[in-house]
Biotite code that builds the C-alpha atoms (Angstrom):
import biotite.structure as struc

atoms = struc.array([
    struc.Atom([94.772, -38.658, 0.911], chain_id="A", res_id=1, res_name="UNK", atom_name="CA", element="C"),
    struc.Atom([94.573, -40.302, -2.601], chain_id="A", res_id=2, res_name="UNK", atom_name="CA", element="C"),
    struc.Atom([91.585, -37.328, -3.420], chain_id="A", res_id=3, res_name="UNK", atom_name="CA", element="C"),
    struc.Atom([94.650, -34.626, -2.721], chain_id="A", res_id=4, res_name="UNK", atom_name="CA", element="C"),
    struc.Atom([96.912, -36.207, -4.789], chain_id="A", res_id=5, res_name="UNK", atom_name="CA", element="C"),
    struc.Atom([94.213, -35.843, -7.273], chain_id="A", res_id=6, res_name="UNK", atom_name="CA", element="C"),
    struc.Atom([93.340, -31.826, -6.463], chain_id="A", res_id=7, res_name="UNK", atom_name="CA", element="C"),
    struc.Atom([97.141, -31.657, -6.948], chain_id="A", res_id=8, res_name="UNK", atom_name="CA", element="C"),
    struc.Atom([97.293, -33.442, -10.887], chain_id="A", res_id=9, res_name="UNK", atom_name="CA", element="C"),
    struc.Atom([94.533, -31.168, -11.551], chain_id="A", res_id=10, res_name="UNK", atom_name="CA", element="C"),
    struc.Atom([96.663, -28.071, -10.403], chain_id="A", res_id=11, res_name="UNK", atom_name="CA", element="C"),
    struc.Atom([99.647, -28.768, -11.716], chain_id="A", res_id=12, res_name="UNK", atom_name="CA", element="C"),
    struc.Atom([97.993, -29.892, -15.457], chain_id="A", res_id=13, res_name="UNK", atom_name="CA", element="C"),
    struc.Atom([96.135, -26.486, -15.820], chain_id="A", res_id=14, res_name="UNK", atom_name="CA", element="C"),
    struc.Atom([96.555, -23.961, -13.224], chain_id="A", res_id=15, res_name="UNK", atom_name="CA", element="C"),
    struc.Atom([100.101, -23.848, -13.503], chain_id="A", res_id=16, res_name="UNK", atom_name="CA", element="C"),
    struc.Atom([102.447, -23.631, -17.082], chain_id="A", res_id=17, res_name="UNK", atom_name="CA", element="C"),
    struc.Atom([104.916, -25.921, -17.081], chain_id="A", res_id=18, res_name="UNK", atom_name="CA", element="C"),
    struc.Atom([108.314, -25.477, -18.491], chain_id="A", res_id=19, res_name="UNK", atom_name="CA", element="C"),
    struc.Atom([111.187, -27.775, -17.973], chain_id="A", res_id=20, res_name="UNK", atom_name="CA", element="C"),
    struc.Atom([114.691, -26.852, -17.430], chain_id="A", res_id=21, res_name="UNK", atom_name="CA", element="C"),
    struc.Atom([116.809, -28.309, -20.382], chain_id="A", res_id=22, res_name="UNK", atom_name="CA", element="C"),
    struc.Atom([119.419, -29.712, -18.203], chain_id="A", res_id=23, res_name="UNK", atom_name="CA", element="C"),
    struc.Atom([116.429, -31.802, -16.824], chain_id="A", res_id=24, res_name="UNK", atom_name="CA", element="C"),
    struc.Atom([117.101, -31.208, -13.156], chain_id="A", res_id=25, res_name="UNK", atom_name="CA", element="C"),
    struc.Atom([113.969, -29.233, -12.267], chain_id="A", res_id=26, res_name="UNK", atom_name="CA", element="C"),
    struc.Atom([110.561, -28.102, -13.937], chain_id="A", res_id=27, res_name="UNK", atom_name="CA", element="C"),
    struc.Atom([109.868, -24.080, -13.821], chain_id="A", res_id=28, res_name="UNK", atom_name="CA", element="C"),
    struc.Atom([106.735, -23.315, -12.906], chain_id="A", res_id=29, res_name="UNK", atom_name="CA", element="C"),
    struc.Atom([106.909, -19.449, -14.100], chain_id="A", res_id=30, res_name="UNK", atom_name="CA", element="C"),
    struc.Atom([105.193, -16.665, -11.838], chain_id="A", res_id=31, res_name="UNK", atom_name="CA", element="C"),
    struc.Atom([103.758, -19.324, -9.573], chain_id="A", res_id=32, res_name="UNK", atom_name="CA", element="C"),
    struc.Atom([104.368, -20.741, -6.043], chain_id="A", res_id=33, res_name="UNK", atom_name="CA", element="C"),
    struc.Atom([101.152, -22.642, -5.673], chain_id="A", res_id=34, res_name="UNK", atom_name="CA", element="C"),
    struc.Atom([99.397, -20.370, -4.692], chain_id="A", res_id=35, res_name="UNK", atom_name="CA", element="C"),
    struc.Atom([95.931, -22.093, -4.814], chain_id="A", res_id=36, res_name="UNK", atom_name="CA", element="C"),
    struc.Atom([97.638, -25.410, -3.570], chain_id="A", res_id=37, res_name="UNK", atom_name="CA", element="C"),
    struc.Atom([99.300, -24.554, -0.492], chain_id="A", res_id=38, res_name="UNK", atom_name="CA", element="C"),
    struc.Atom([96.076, -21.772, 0.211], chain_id="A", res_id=39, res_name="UNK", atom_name="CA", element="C"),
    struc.Atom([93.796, -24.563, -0.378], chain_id="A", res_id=40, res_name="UNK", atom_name="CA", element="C"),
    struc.Atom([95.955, -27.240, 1.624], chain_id="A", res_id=41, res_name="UNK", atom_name="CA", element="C"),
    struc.Atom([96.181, -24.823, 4.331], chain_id="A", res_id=42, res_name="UNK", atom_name="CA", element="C"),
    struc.Atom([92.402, -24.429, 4.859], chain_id="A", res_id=43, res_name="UNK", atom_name="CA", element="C"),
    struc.Atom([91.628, -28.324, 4.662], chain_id="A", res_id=44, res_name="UNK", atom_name="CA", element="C"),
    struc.Atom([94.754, -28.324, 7.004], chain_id="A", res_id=45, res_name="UNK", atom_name="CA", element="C"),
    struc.Atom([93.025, -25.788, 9.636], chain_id="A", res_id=46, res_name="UNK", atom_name="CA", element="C"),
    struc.Atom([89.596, -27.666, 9.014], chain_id="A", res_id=47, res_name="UNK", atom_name="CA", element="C"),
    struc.Atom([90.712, -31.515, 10.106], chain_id="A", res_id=48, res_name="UNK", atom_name="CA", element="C"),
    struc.Atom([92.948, -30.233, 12.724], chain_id="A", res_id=49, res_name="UNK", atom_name="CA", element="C"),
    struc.Atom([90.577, -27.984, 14.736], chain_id="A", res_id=50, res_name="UNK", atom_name="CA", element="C"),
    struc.Atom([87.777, -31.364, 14.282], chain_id="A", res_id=51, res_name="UNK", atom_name="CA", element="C"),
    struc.Atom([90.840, -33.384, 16.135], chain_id="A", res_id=52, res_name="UNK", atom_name="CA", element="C"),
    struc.Atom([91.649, -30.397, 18.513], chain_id="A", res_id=53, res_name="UNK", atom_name="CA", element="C"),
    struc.Atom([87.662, -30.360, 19.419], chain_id="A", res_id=54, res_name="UNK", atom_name="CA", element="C"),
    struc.Atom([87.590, -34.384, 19.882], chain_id="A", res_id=55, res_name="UNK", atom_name="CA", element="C"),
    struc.Atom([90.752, -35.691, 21.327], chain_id="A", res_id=56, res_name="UNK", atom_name="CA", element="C"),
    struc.Atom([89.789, -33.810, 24.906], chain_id="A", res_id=57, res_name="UNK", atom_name="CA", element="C"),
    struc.Atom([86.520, -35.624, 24.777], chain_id="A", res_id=58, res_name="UNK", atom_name="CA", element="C"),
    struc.Atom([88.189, -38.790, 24.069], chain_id="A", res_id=59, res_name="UNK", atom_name="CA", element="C"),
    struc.Atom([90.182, -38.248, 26.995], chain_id="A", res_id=60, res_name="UNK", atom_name="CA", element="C"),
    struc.Atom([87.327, -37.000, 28.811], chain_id="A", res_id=61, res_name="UNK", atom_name="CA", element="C"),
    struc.Atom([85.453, -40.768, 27.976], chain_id="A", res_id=62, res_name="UNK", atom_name="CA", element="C"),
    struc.Atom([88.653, -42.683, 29.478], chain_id="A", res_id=63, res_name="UNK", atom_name="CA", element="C"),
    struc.Atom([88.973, -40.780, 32.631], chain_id="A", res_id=64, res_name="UNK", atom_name="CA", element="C"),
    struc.Atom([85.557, -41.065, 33.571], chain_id="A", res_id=65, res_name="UNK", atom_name="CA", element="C"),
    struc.Atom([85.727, -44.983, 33.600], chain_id="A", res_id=66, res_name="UNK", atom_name="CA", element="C"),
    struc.Atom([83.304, -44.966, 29.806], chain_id="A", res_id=67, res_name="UNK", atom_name="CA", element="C"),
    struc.Atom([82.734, -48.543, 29.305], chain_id="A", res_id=68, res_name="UNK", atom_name="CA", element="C"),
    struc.Atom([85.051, -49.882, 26.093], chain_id="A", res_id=69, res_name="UNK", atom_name="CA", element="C"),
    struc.Atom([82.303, -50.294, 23.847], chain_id="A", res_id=70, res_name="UNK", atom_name="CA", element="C"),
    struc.Atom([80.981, -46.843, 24.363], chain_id="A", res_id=71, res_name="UNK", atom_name="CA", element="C"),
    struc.Atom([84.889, -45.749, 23.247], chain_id="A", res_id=72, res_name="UNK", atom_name="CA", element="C"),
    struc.Atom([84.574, -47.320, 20.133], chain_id="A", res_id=73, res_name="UNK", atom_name="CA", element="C"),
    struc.Atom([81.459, -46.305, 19.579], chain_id="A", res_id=74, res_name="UNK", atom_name="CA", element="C"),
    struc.Atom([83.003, -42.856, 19.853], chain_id="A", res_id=75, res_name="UNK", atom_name="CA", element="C"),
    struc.Atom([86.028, -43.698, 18.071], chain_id="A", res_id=76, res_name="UNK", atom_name="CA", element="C"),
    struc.Atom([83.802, -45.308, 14.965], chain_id="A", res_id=77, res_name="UNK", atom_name="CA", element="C"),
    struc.Atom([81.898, -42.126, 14.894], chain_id="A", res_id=78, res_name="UNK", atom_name="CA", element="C"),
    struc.Atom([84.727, -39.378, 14.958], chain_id="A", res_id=79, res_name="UNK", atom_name="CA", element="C"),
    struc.Atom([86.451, -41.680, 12.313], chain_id="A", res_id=80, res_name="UNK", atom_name="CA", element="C"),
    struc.Atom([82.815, -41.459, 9.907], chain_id="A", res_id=81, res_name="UNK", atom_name="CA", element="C"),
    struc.Atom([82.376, -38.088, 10.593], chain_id="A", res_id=82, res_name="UNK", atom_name="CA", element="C"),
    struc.Atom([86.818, -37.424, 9.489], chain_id="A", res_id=83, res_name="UNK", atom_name="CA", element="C"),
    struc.Atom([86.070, -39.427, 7.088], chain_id="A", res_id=84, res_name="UNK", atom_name="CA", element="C"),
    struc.Atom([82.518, -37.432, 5.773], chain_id="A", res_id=85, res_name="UNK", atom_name="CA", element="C"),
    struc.Atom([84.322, -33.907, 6.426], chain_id="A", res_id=86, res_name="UNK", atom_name="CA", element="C"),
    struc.Atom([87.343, -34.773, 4.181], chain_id="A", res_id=87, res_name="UNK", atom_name="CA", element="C"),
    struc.Atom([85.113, -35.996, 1.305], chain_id="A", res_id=88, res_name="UNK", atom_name="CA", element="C"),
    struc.Atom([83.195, -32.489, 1.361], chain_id="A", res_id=89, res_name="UNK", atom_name="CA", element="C"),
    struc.Atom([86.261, -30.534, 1.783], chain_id="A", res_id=90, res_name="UNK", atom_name="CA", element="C"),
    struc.Atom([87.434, -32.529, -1.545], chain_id="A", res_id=91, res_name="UNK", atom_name="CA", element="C"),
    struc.Atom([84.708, -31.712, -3.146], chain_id="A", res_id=92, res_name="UNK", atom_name="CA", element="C"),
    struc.Atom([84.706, -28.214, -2.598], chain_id="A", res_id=93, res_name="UNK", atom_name="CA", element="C"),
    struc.Atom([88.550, -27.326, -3.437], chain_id="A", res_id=94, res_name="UNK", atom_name="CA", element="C"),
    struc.Atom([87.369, -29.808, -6.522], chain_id="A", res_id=95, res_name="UNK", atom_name="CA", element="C"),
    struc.Atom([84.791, -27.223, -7.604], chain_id="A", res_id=96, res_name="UNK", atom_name="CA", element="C"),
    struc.Atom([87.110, -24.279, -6.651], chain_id="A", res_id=97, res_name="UNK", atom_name="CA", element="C"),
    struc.Atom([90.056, -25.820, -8.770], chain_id="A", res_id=98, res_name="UNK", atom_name="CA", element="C"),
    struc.Atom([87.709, -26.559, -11.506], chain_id="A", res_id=99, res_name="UNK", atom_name="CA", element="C"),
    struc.Atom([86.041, -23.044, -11.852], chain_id="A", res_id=100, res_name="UNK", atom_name="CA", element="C"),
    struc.Atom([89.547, -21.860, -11.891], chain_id="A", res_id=101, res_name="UNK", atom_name="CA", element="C"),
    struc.Atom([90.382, -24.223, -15.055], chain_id="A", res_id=102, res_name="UNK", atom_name="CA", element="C"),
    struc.Atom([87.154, -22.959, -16.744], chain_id="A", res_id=103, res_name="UNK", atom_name="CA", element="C"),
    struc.Atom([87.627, -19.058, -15.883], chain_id="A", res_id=104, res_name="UNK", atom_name="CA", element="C"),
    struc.Atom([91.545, -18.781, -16.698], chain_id="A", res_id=105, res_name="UNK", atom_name="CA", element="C"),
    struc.Atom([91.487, -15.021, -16.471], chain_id="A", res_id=106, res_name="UNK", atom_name="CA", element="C"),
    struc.Atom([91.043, -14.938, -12.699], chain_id="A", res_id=107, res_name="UNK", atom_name="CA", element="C"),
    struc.Atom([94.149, -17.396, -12.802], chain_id="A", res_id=108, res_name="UNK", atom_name="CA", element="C"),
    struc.Atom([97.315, -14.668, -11.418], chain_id="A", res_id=109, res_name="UNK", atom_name="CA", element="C"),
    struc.Atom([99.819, -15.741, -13.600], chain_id="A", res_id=110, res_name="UNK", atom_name="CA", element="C"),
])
């Protein structure tokens, strides 16, 4: 999760304008509603939860069958690598996305 937190910064320091309210209750973000954030976090969303959707029935699959326990966590190990692999290539993609955006600032709809 610590890569998101990083694809947001990078949004939020030069996608968006930021202007803060003078009362300092809120910051104005103006002709925005993260757009490319909550697009982009949707997509990764759809990604790790159809991998999960597609595994968990298999898992289930190994315990009713009788699957010995170290062919489980052999299973287990592998889903979490491949999570694990999946997540660093979706961060890398939105990272290149993001950072074309910050490079090409008049495809930016602001």
């Amino acid at each position: 999760m610590k890569e998101f937190i990083v694809l947001y910064g990078i949004l939020c320091n030069y996608e968006y304008q930021l202007y803060h309210d003078f009362r300092g209750t809120k910051s104005i973000y103006p002709n925005t509603k993260y757009r490319t954030w909550y697009t982009s976090m949707y997509y990764i969303g759809v990604a790790l939860s159809s991998t999960d959707m597609r595994n968990t029935p298999n898992f289930y699959k190994l315990v009713k069958d009788g699957t010995s326990i170290d062919e489980m966590k052999n299973y287990i190990y592998a889903f979490i690598k491949y999570f694990d692999t999946l997540k660093n290539h979706l961060f890398n993609e939105y990272k290149t996305i993001f950072k074309e955006k910050m490079k090409n600032t008049q495809k930016l709809d602001m």
